[in-house]
LUMNURO-447811 format. One record per atom (N, C-alpha, C): x, y, z; residue in one letter. Coordinates in steps of 0.1 Angstrom, whole numbers, padded with zeros to 4 digits, always signed. Each point is the difference from the previous one (the first is absolute). Example, Ala and Ser with C-alpha at 12.3 -4.5 7.8 and 13.67 -1.06 7.14 Angstrom:
<pts>
+0132-0057+0078A-0009+0012+0000A+0009+0012+0000A-0004+0011-0007S+0009+0011+0000S-0008+0011+0008S
</pts>
This chain:
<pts>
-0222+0098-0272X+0004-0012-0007X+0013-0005+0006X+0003-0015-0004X+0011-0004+0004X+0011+0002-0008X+0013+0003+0003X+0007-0001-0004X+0007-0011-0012X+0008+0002-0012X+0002-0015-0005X-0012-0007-0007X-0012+0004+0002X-0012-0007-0002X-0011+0002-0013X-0001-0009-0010X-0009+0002-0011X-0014-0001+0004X-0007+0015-0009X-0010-0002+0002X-0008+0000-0013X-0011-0008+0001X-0008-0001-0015X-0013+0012+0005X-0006+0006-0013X-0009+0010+0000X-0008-0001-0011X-0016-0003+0001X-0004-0002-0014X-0005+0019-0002X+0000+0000-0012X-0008+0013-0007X-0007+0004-0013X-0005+0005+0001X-0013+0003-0010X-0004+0015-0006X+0004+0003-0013X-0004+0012-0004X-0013+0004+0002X-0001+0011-0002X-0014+0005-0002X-0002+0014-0008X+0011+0004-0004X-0002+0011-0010X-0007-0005-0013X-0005+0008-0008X-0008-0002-0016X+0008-0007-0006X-0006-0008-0005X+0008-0008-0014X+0004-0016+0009X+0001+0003+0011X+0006-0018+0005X-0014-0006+0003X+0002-0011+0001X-0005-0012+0005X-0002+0002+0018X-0010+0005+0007X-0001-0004+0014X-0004-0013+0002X-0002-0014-0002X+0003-0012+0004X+0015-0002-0003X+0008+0007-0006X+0012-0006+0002X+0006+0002+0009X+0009-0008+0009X+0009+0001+0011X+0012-0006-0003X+0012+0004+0004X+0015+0003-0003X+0009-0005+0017X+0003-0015-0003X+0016+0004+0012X+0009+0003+0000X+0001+0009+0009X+0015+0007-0002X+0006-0006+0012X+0018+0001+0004X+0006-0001+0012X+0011+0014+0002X+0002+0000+0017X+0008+0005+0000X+0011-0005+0014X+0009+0006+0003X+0012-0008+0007X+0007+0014+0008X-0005-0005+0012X+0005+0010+0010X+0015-0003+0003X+0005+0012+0001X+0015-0004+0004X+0004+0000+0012X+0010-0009+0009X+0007+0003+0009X+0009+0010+0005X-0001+0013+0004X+0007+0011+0004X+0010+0000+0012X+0015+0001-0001X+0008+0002+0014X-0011+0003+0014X+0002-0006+0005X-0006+0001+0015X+0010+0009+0006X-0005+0004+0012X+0007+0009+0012X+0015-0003+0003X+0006-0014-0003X+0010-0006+0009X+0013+0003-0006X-0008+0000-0020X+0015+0003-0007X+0008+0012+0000X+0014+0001-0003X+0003-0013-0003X+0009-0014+0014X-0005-0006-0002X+0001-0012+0010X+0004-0015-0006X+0010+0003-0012X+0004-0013-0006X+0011-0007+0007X+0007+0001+0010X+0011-0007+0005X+0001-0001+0017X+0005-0007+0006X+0003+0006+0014X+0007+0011+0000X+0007+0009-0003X+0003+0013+0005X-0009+0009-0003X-0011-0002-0009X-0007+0012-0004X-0013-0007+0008X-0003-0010+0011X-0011-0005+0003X-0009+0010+0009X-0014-0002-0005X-0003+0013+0011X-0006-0006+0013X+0003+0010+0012X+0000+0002+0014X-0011-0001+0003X-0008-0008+0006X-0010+0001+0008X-0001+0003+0014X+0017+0000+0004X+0003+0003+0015X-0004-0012+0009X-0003+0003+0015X-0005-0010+0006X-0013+0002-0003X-0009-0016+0002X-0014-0003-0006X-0005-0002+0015X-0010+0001+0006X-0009-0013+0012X-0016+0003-0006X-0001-0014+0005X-0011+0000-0003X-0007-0002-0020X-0010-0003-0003X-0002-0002-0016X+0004+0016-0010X+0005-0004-0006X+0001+0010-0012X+0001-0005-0013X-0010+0010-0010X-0003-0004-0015X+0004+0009-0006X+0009-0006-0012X+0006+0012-0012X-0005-0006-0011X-0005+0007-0013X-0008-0002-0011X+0012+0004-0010X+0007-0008-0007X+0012+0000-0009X+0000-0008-0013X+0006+0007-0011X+0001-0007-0014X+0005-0003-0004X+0001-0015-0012X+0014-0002-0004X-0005+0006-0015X+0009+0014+0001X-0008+0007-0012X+0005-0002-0015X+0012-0007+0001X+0009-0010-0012X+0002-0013+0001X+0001-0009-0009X+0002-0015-0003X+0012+0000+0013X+0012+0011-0005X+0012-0007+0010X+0001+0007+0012X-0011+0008+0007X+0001+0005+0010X+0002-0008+0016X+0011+0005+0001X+0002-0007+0019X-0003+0012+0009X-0003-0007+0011X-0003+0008+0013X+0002-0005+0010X+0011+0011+0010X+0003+0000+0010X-0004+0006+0012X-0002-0008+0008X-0006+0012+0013X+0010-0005+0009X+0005+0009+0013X+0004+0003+0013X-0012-0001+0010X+0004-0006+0011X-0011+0003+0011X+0012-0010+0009X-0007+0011+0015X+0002-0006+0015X-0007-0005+0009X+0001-0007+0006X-0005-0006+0012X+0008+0003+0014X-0005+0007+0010X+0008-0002+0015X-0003-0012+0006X-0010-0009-0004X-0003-0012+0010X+0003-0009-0009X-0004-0011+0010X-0004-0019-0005X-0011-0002-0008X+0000+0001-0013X-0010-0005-0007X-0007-0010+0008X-0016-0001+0001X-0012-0008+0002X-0001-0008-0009X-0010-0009+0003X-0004-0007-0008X-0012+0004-0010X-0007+0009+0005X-0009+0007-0011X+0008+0008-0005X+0013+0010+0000X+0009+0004-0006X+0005-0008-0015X-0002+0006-0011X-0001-0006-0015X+0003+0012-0011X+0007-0003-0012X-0003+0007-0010X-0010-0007-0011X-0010+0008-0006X-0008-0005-0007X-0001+0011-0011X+0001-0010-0011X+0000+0008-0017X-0012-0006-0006X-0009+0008-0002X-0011-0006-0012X+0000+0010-0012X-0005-0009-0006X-0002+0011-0017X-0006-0009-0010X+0000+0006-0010X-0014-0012-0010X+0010-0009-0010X-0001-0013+0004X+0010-0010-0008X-0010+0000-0014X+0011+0002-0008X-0001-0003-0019X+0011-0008-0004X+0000-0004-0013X+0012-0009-0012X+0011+0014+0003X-0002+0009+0001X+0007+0012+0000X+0007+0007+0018X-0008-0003+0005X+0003+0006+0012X+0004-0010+0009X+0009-0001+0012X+0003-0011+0007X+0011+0004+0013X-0006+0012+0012X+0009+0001+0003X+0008-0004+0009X+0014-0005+0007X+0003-0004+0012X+0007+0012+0013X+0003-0007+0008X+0005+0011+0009X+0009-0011+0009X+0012+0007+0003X+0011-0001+0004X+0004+0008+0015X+0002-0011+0012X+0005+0005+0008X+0012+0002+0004X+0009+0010+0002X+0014+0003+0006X+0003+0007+0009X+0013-0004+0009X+0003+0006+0011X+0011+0011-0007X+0003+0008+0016X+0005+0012-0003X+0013-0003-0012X+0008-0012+0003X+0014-0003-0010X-0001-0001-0010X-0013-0004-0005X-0005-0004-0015X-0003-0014+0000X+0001-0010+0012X-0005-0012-0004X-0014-0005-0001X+0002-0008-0005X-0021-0005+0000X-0001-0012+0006X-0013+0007+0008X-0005-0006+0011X-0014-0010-0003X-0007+0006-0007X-0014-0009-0007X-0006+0007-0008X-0005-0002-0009X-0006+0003-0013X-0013-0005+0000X-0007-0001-0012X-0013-0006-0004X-0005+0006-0016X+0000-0010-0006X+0001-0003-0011X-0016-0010-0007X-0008+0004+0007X-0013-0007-0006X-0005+0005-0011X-0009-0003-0007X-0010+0008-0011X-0017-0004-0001X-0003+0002+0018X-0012+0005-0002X-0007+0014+0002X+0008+0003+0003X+0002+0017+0002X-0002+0006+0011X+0006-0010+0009X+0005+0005+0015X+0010-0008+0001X+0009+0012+0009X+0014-0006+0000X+0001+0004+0015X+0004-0008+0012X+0000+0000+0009X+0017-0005+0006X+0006+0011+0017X+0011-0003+0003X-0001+0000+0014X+0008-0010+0009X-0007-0002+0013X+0009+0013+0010X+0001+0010+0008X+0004+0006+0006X+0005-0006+0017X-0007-0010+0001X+0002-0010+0017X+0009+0004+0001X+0009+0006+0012X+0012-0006+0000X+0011+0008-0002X+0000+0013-0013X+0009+0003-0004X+0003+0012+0008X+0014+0008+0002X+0008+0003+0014X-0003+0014-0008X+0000+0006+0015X+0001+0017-0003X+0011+0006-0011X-0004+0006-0011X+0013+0007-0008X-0006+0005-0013X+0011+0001-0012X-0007+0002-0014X+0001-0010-0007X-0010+0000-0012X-0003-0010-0005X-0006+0004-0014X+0003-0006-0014X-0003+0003-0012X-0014-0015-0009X-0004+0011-0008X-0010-0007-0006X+0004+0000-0011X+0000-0008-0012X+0000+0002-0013X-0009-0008-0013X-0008+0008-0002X-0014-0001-0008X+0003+0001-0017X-0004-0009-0004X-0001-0002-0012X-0005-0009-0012X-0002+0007-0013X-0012-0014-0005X+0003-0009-0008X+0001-0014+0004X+0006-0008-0008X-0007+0001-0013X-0010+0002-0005X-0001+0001-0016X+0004+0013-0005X-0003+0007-0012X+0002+0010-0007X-0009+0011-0001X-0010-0002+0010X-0009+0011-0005X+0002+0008+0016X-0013+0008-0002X+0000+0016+0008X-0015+0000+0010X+0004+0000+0012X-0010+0002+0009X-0004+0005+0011X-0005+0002+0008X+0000+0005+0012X-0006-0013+0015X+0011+0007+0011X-0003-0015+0009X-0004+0010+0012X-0001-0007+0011X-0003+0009+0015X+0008-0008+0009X+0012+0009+0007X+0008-0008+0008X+0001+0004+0011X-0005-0009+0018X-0004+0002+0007X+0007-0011+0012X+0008+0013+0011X+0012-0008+0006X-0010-0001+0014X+0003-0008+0010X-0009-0002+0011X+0010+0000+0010X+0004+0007+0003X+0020+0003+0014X-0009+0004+0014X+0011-0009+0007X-0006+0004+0013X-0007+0013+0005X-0010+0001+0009X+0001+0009+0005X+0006+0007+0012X+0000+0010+0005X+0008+0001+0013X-0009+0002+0008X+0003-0004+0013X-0004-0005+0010X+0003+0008+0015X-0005+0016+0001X+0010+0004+0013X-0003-0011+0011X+0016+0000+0008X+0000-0011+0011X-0003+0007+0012X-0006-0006+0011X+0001+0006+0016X+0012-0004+0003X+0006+0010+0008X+0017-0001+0006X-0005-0011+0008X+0009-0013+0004X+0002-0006+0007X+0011-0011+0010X+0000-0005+0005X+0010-0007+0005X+0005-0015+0000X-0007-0002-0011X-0005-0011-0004X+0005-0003-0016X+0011-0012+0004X+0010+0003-0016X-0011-0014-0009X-0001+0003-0013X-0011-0004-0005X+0005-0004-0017X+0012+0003+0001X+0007-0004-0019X+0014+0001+0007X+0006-0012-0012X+0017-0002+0000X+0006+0008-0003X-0005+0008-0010X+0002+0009-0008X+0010+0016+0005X+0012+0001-0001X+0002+0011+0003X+0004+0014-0003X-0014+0010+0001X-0005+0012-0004X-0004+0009+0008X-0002+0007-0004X-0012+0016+0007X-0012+0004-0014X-0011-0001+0006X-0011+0000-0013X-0011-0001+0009X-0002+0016+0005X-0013+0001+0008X-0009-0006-0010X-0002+0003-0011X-0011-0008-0009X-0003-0011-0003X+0008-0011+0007X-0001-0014-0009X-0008-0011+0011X-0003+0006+0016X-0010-0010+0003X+0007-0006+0006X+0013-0004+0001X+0007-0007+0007X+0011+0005+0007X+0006-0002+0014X+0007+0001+0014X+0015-0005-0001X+0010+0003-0006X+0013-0004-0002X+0005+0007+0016X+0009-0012+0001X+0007+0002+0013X+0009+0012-0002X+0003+0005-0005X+0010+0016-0005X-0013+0013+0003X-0012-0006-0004X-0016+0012+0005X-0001-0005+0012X+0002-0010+0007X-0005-0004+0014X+0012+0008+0007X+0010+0000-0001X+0008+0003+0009X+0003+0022-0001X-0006+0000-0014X-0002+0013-0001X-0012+0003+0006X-0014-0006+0007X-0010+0000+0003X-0001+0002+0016X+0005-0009+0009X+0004-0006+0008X+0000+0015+0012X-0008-0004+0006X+0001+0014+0014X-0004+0013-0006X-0006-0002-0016X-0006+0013-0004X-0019+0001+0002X-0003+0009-0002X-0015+0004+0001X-0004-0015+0010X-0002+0001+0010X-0010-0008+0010X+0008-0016+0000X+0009-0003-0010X+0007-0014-0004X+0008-0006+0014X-0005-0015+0000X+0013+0000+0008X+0013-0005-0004X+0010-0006+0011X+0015-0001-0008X+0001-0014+0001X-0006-0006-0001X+0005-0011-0002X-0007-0009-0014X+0010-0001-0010X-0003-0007-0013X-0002-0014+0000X-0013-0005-0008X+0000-0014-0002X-0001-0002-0016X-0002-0012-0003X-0004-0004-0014X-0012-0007-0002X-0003-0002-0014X-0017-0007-0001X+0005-0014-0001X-0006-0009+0002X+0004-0015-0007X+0002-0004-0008X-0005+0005-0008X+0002+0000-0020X+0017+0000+0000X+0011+0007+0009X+0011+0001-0005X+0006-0010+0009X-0004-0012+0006X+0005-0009+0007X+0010-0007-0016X+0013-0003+0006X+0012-0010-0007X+0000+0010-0013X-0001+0013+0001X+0005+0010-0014X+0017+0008+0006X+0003+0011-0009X+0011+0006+0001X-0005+0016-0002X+0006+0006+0011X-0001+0016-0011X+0011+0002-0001X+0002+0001-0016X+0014+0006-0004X-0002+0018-0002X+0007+0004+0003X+0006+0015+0006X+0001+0003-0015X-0002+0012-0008X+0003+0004-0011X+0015+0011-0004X+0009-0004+0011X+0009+0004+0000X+0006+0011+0010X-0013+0003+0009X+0004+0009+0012X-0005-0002+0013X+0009-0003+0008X-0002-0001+0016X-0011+0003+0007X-0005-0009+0005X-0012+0005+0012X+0002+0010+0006X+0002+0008+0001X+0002+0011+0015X-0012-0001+0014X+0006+0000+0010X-0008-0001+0015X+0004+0012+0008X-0004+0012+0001X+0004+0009+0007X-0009+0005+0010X-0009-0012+0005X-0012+0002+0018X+0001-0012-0001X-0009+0004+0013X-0003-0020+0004X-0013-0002+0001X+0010-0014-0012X-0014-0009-0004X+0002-0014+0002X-0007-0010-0005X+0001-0011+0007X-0005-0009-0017X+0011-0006-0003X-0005-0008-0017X+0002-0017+0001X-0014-0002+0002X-0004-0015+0005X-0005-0013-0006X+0002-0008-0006X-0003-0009-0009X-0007-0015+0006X+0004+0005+0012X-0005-0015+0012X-0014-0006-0009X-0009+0007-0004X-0010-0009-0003X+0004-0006-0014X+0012+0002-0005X+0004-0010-0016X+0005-0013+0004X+0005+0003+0016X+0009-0015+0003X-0006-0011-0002X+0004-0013-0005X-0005-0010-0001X-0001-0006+0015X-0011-0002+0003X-0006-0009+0014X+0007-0009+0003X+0003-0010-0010X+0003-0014+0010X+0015-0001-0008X+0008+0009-0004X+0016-0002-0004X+0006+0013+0005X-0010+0011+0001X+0010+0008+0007X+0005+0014-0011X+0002-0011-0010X+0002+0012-0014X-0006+0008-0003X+0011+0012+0003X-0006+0013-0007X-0003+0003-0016X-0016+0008+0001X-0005+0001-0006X+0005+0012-0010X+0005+0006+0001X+0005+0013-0009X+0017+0005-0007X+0001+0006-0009X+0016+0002-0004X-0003+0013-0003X+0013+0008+0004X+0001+0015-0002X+0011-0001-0010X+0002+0001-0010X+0013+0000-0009X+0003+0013-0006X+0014+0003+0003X+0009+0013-0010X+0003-0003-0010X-0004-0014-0004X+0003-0007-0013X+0012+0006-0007X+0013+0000+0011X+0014+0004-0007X+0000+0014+0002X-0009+0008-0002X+0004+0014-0008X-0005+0011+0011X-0004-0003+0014X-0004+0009+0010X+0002-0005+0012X+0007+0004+0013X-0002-0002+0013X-0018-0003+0000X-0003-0008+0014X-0014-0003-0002X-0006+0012+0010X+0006+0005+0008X-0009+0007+0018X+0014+0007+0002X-0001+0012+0003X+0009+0009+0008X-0007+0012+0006X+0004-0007+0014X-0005+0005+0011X+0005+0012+0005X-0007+0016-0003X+0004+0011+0002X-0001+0008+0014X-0007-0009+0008X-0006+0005+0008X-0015-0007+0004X-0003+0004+0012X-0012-0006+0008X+0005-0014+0008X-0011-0006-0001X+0000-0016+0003X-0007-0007-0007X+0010-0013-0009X-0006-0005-0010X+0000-0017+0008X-0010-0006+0000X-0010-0015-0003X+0003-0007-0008X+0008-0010-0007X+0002-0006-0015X-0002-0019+0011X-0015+0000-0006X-0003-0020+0010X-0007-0007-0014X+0007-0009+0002X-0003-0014-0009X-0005+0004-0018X+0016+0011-0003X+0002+0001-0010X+0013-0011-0006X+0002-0003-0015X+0013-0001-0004X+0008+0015-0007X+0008+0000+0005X+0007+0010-0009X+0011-0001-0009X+0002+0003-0012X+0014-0009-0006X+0001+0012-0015X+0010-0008-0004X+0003+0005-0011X+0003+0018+0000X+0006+0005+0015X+0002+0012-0003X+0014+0004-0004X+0003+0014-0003X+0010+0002-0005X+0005+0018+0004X+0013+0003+0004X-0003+0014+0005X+0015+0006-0004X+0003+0009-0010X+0013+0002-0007X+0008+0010+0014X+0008-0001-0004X+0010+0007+0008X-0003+0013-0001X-0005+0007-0006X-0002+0016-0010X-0013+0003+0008X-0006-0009+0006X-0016+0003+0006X+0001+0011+0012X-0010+0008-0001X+0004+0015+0005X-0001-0006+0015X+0005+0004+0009X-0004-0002+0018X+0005-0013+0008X+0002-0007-0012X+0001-0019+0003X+0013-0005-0001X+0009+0008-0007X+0013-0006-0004X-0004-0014-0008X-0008+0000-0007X-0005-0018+0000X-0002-0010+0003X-0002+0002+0013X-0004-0010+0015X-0015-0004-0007X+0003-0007+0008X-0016-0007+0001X-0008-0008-0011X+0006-0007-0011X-0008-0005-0014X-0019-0003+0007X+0002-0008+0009X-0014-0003+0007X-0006+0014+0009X+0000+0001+0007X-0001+0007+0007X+0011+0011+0002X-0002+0014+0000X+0008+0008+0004X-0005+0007+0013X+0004+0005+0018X-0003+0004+0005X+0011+0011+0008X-0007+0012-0001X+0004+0010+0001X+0003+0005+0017X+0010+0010+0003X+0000+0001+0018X-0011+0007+0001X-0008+0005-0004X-0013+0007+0006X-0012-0006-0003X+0002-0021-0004X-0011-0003+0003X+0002-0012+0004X-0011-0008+0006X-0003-0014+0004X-0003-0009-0008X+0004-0012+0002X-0006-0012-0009X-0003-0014+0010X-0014-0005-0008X+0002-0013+0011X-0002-0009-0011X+0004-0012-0003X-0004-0010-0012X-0003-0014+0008X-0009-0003+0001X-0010-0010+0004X-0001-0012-0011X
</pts>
């Protein structure tokens, strides 16, 4: 039986003394019982689903008029476009539920608020991290819903030399070639050393997430095919965006052709550097050529 749910039952004596053509309806009214999640009334008590990939379904109740529900869940990647949260459950005058999307701070991101008894949230788009749900029934009564998150899946990458996202990470799982994995890549297993990029990142930026490229062999990091043909303009930006030296050259022989580099930055406190080099730092035990 469903939860929340009246059911009618006809019945009929048949002991001595009654009437067997008589029939009798009765009803009865199943209750809504705490689900697995409680208690889960607030964001600090929300419960953890950890990281998700791929579809997953949870079967949950709103087992009181004023019951709220919180869930926790992760993502390591870029939400898809078939990436979604989807809520269904059986709309009544009594039941009505919505669901609420929040990032890790507590702000809200998109909701859905229909009452045909799917309640749908688009996932396209949204960035690796944590992120809160909050489920509840705008009318008074008690029911049960099925709530079903669709998070990236992961994706192991082939090592390559071939920088393929702006993005700057390490995430053998996400399918994509960050120039920080290329140059970690670079002269390893059968690879060779010289880095390029895909064209997708022609006229983008990688901003640095706060720590220095390091180059300690020789490699060769090449952008020539982003240049624009008939002006000459380079096609790429490497940015410390303030808060990191961009390349410090520890050694080998490093290649830096028809990149921009800018926005670096290198404190005086920086171990080996004395704080030389905001763009480029290059060390006596290596080479640099900038093209």
């Amino acid at each position: 039986m469903v939860p929340a749910t009246t059911y009618y039952f006809r019945v009929k004596a048949t002991a001595p003394g009654y009437n067997d053509s008589e029939w009798r309806t009765v009803s009865a009214t199943t209750t809504a019982e705490p689900d697995q999640f409680e208690p889960n009334d607030s964001f600090a008590n929300a419960y953890d689903f950890g990281i998700l990939s791929g579809v997953n379904r949870f079967n949950a109740t709103i087992h009181v008029g004023s019951d709220k529900d919180y869930y926790k869940f992760s993502i390591d990647d870029v939400g898809t476009e078939d990436c979604r949260v989807l809520l269904t459950y059986a709309h009544s005058s009594s039941v009505d539920v919505d669901v609420y999307l929040y990032n890790a701070s507590g702000s809200r991101i998109s909701y859905s608020t229909g009452t045909s008894g799917t309640e749908r949230i688009s996932l396209n788009g949204l960035e690796p991290g944590d992120y809160y749900l909050y489920v509840y029934n705008y009318k008074s009564g008690t029911g049960s819903y099925v709530l079903e998150i669709t998070a990236p899946t992961a994706v192991s990458e082939t090592p390559s030399t071939v920088v393929t996202t702006n993005r700057d990470l390490v995430d053998p799982n996400d399918g994509e070639i960050s120039l920080r994995e290329a140059i970690a890549y670079a002269g390893n297993d059968g690879l060779g050393t010289t880095i390029t990029f895909g064209s997708s990142l022609k006229g983008k930026t990688i901003t640095l997430s706060g720590t220095q490229l390091t180059i300690n062999k020789t490699i060769a990091i090449d952008a020539t095919n982003l240049r624009n043909a008939q002006t000459g303009e380079l096609g790429l930006t490497i940015s410390g965006d303030g808060a990191s030296r961009v390349f410090n050259v520890t050694g080998g022989s490093a290649t830096i052709k028809a990149l921009v580099v800018a926005n670096g930055a290198a404190s005086r406190t920086s171990t080996g550097s004395d704080g030389d080099g905001g763009a480029i730092y290059l060390a006596q035990a290596g080479t640099l050529t900038v093209v």
